[in-house]
N, C-alpha and C positions, 0 to 999 in steps of 0.2 A: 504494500500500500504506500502513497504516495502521502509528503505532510501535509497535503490540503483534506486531504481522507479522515487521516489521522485527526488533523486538527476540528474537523468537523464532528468525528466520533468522539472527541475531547468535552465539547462544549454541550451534546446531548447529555440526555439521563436514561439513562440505560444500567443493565447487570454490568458487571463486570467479572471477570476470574482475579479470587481476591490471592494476592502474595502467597496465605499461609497453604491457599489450595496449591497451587501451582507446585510450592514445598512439598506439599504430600504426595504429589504426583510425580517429582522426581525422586520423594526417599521410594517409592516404591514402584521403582523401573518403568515410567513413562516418560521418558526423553522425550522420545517422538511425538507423543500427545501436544507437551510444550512447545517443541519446536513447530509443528502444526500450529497453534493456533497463534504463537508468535507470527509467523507469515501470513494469519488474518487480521493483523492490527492489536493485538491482545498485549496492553503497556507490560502485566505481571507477566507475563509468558517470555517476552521480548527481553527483559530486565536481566530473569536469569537464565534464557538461552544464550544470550550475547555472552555472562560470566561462563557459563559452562564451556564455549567454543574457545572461551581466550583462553579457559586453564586446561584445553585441549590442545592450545597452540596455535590454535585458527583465529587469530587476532584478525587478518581481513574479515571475515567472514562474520564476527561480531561486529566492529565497526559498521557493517553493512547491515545487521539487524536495529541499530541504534539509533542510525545516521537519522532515516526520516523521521523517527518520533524527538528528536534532537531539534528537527528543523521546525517542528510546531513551536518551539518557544516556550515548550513545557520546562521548568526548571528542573526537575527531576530528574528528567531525560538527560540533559545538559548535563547535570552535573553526576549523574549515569557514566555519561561518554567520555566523560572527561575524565574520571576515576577509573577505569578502561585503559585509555588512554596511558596513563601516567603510570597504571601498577606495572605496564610494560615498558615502561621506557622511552614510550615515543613524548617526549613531555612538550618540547614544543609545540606538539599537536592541541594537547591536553589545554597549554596555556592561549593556544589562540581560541579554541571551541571558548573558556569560559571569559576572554576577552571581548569577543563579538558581542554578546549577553552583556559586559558591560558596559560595552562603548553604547550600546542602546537603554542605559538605564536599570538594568534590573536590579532590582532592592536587594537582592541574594548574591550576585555575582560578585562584587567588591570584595567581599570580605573573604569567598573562596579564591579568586585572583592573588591576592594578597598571601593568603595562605600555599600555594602552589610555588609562587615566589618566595617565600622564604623556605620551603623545604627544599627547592633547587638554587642555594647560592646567589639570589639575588635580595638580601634582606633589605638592604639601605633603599633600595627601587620600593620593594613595599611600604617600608616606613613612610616616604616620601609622598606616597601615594595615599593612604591612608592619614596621615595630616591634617589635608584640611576638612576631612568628612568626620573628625572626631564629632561624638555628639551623642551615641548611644553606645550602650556597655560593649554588643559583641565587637564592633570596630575597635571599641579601646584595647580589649584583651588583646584581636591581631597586631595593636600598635605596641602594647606593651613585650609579646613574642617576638617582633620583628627587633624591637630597640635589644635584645637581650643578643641575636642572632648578628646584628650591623655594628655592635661594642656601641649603641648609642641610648645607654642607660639614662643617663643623666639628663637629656632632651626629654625621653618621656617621662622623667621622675617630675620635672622642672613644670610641663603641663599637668599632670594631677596634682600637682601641691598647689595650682593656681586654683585649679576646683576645688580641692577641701576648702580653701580659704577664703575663695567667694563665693559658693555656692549654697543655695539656700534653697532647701525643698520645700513647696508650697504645697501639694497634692498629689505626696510621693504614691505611687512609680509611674503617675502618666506624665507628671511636670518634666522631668528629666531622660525620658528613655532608655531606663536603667540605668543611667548612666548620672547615679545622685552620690552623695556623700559618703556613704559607708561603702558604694564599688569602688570610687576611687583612692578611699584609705585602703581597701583589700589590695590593689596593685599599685599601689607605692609599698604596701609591705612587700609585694613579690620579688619589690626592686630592690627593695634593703637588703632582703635576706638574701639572695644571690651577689649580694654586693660583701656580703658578710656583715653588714650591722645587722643583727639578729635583734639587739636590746632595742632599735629604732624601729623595726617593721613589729616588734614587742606594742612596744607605747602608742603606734599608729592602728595596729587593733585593736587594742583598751580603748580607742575613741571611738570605733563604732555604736552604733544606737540595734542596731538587733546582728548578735551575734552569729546566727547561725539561723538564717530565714527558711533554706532550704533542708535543714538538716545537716550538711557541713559547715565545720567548724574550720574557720582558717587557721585560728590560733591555738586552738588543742593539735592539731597538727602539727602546726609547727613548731610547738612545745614537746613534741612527741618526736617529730624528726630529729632533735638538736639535745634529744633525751636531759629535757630541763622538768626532769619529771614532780619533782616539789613543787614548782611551780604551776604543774597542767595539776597536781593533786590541790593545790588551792583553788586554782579555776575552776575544777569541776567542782568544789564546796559550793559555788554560788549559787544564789537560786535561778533553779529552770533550766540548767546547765545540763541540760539529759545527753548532749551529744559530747561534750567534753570527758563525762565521765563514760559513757560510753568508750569513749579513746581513750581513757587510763586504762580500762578494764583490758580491752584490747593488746594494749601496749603490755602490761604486766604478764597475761596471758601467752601473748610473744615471746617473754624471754624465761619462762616454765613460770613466776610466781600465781599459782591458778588460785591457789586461799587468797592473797589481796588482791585480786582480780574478784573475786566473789565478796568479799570484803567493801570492794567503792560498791558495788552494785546494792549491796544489804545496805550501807548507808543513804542509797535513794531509791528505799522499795516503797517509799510511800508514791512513786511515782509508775505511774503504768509502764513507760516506756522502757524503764530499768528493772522492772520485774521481770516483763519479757526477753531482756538482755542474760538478767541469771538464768532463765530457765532455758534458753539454748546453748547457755555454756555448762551449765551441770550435764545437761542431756550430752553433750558434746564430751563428757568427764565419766560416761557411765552413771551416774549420779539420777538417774530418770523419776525415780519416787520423789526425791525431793525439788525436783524439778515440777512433778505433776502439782506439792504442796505449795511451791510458791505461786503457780497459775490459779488452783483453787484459790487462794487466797484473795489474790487480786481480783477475782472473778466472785466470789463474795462480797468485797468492797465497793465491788461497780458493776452491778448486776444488769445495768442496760447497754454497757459494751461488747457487743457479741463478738466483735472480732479478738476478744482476747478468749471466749469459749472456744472457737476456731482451735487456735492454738492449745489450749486444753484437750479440744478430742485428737489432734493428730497425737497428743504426746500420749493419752491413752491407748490410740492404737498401737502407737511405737513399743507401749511397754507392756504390750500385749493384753492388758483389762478393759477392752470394750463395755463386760459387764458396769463395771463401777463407772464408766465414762455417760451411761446409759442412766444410771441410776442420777449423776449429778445432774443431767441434764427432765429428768423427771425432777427433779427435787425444783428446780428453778420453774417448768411447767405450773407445778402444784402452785406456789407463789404468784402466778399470775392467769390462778383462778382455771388450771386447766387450758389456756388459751394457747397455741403453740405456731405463730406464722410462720410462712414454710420458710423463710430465711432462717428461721432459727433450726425447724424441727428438719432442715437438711442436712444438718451438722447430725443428726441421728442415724444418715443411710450408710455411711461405709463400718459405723458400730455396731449396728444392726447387721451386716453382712459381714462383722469378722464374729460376730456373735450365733446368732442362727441362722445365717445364709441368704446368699442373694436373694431367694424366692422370698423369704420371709422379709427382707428391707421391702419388696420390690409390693408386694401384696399391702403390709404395713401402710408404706409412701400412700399408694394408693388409693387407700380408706381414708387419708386428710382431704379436709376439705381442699384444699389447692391442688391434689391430687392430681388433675387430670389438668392442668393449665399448659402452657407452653413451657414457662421456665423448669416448671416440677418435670414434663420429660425432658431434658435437655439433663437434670442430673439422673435423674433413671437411665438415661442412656451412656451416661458418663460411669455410673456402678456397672451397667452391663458389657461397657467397652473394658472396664477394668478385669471383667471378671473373665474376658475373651470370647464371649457370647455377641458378636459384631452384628449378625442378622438378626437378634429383638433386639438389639440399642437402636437399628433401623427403624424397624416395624414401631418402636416405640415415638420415634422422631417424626415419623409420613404425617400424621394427624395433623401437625402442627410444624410441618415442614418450611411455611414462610418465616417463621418465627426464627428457626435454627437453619439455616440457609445450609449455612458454612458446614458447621458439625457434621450435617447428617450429607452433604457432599463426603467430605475426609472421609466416613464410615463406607458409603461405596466405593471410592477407590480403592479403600483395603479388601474390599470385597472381589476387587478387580471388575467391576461397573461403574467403567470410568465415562462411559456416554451417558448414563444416569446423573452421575454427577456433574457433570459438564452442562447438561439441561438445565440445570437446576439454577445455571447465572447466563441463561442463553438473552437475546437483547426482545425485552418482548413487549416494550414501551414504541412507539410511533417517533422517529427524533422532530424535535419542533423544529418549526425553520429555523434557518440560518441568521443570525443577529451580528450585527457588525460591529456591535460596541459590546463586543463580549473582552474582558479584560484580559490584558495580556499577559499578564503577570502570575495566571492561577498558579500553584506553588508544585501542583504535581498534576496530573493525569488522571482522573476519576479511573475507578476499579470498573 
C-alpha cells in the first residue's frame, strides 16, 4: 500500500490488529500471518515484521515495509524507521528520516534528533540546537545529557540556576511545562554530582517542594549511590518519606544486612506502602507466615483497600493455604453485611481453585450475582487458561466477545484458529470521508 492509503486508513475508525495480538501470533509460529497482513496496511503487523527481517539480516526488505507508513507523517512510524535505521548502522539514514519531521515542525522530533546526535558524537551540535527551545522538562533533560557528552556542564548549570532563581510557579504543572522549580533543582543536582560536588546537588534537593512526585526519589539515590547511608537513614525518618526508606531497605538488603532492612520497614508499618515492602522481602527471605501477618494486619487496619487483599491472596496461595486465605476473605464478606462485588469476590477464584478445583471456583463464580457479566468471564477465562483448558476459557469469552476482543483473539491463536481470531479486529465500520484538516501530528497510527 501506498502512504496516501495508509494515510487515509490512518484517519478512519476502524478495528485494528492490536501489538499484543500480533505478539501472540509470532510467539506461536505465525510469521507468515504477520507478514501477510503487514503487506495489507496493518501498522502492528508492519512494526514487527520490518524488526523480524532486520534481525534476519534483511534490512532492505524492512526498510521497504516501513518506508510508506513512515511517509504518512505518522510519528510512530518515523521514529519506527529511524530506530531500524540506527540499531544497524546506517545512522545517517536514521538522522535525516527524523530531521525531515523536524524541519516541518513536529512537537516529537526535536528532542529525538537531538538525542541520535548525541549518541553519534555530535553532542555540542545538539546542545546548540536544543538552546533556544529550552522551555519544557523533556528538552531540558536532552540539554542537560548533551552538556555532560560536549564537556559543557557549566553552560547548562548557569541556565537552570537562572530558573530556580526566577522562576515562580503560578499553576504548577501547566504554568511551566514541567519545566518549574523542583525539575530544574533535580538537574542542576545531576550537574553537581557528576561534577563531584555531591554536598551541593545534596542542598539543591533539600530545596525541593515534593520530593518524590513520581515515586522516585532523587536524593535517596543519590544518598544510596555515594553510600552516605546515615544520612539516607535520617531522610527516610521524615514524614511521608515511603520511597527513601524504601531505598534504605533496598540498599541494606544489597549488601546481606536483611534484619535492618526489615528493621526501616517495621519503623514505617504504620504506612501501607512499607508494609507491602516487608512483606515481599520476608516472602523473598523464606519468611512467608510472617509475611502473610504483616499483610493481614495492614489489611485489618484498612479494610477498604483491596489492593492490599490482592496481595494477601497471592501470598496465601504462595504458601500454599488457600483455605485460610478463603476464610479471611469470608470474614471481611461477613463485615459488610454479606455483600461481596465481584472486584472483591474475584480475588476468591484462583483460592477456590487451588482449594476445591476449577469446577468448583468456576460453578461458585457463577452463582454471584455479577456472575455472568462481561468482566466476571474474562476472569473465568483467565482460571481456565490457567488451568490449560483453552477451549471453555473460549466458549466462556463468545457470549460477551465485544467486551474481550483481544483475550478471546490470543485464546484462538493458541488454539491454532488464527482466521477466527483475525475476524475478530477485521475493519467493519464504513470509513467516513476524507477531511482535510485532519491533524498532522496524530502521535501514532490507530490499531
Amino acid at each position: 500500500m501506498n502512504a496516501n492509503d495508509l494515510g487515509h486508513r490512518a484517519r478512519t475508525v476502524s478495528r485494528r490488529i492490536p501489538p499484543e495480538l500480533v505478539s501472540h501470533l509470532l510467539a506461536h509460529g505465525h510469521a507468515a500471518v504477520v507478514a501477510d497482513r503487514a503487506g495489507r496496511g496493518e501498522w502492528s503487523c508492519a512494526q514487527a515484521w520490518a524488526r523480524l527481517l532486520a534481525e534476519r539480516g534483511c534490512l532492505a526488505e524492512a526498510v521497504e515495509v516501513l518506508t510508506p507508513h513512515a511517509a504518512t507523517g505518522r510519528w510512530t512510524a518515523v521514529a519506527a524507521l529511524a530506530e531500524l535505521l540506527e540499531d544497524r548502522g546506517r545512522i545517517d539514514e536514521a538522522t535525516e528520516t527524523v530531521r525531515a519531521r523536524m524541519t516541518l515542525g513536529h512537537p516529537n522530533a526535536l528532542e529525538y534528533y537531538a538525542r541520535l546526535l548525541i549518541r553519534h558524537g555530535r553532542a555540542a551540535e545538539a546542545f546548540d540546537l536544543l538552546l533556544p527551545h529550552v522551555g519544557k522538562s523533556s528538552i531540558t533533560d536532552a540539554l542537560v545529557d548533551a552538556a555532560h557528552v560536549a564537556d559543557r556542564d557549566e553552560e547548562a548549570a548557569e541556565l537552570l540556576t537562572a530558573r530556580v532563581d526566577t522562576h515562580r510557579c503560578s499553576d504548577f504543572p501547566w504554568c511551566c511545562n514541567g519545566f518549574d522549580t523542583d525539575t530544574a533543582l533535580g538537574l542542576l543536582a545531576t550537574i553537581r554530582e557528576r561534577q563531584g560536588r555531591v554536598d551541593e546537588a545534596i542542598a539543591l534537593l533539600a530545596r525541593r517542594r515534593f520530593a518524590s512526585p513520581d515515586g522516585h526519589d532523587q536524593l535517596a539515590e543519590l544518598l544510596a549511590r555515594h553510600d552516605r547511608i546515615d544520612e539516607l537513614r535520617a531522610y527516610a525518618a521524615g514524614d511521608g518519606r515511603d520511597a527513601a526508606a524504601e531505598r534504605l531497605a533496598r540498599l541494606l538488603e544489597e549488601r546481606g544486612d536483611v534484619h535492618g532492612a526489615i528493621a526501616v520497614y517495621r519503623q514505617h508499618s504504620g504506612r501501607a506502602h512499607s508494609a507491602f515492602g516487608l512483606a515481599r522481602l520476608l516472602a523473598r527471605h523464606g519468611r512467608g507466615e510472617e509475611a502473610i501477618d504483616t499483610l493481614r494486619a495492614q489489611a485489618d487496619a484498612h479494610p477498604g483497600d483491596d489492593w492490599i487483599l490482592h496481595t494477601l491472596a497471592d501470598q496465601y496461595l504462595a504458601q500454599d493455604r488457600p483455605a485460610d486465605g478463603l476464610a479471611h476473605l469470608d470474614a471481611l464478606a461477613t463485615l459488610r453485611n454479606g455483600e461481596e462485588a465481584w472486584e472483591l469476590y474475584r480475588l476468591r477464584l484462583p483460592l477456590l481453585a487451588a482449594h476445591l478445583g476449577v469446577d468448583a471456583a468456576i460453578a461458585q463464580a457463577r452463582s454471584h450475582p455479577e456472575g455472568t457479566t462481561s468482566y466476571a468471564a474474562s476472569d473465568l477465562a483467565h482460571l481456565l487458561t490457567t488451568a490449560g483448558r483453552t477451549e471453555e476459557a473460549v466458549a466462556a469469552l463468545r457470549p460477551h466477545e465485544g467486551e474481550n476482543l483481544d483475550t478471546l483473539a490470543e485464546q484462538l491463536v493458541v488454539l491454532g484458529r488464527v482466521e477466527e481470531a483475525l475476524a475478530l479486529h477485521r475493519h467493519t465500520e464504513p470509513p467516513p470521508p476524507l477531511v482535510p484538516t485532519t491533524r498532522l501530528w496524530a502521535d501514532e497510527p490507530p490499531r
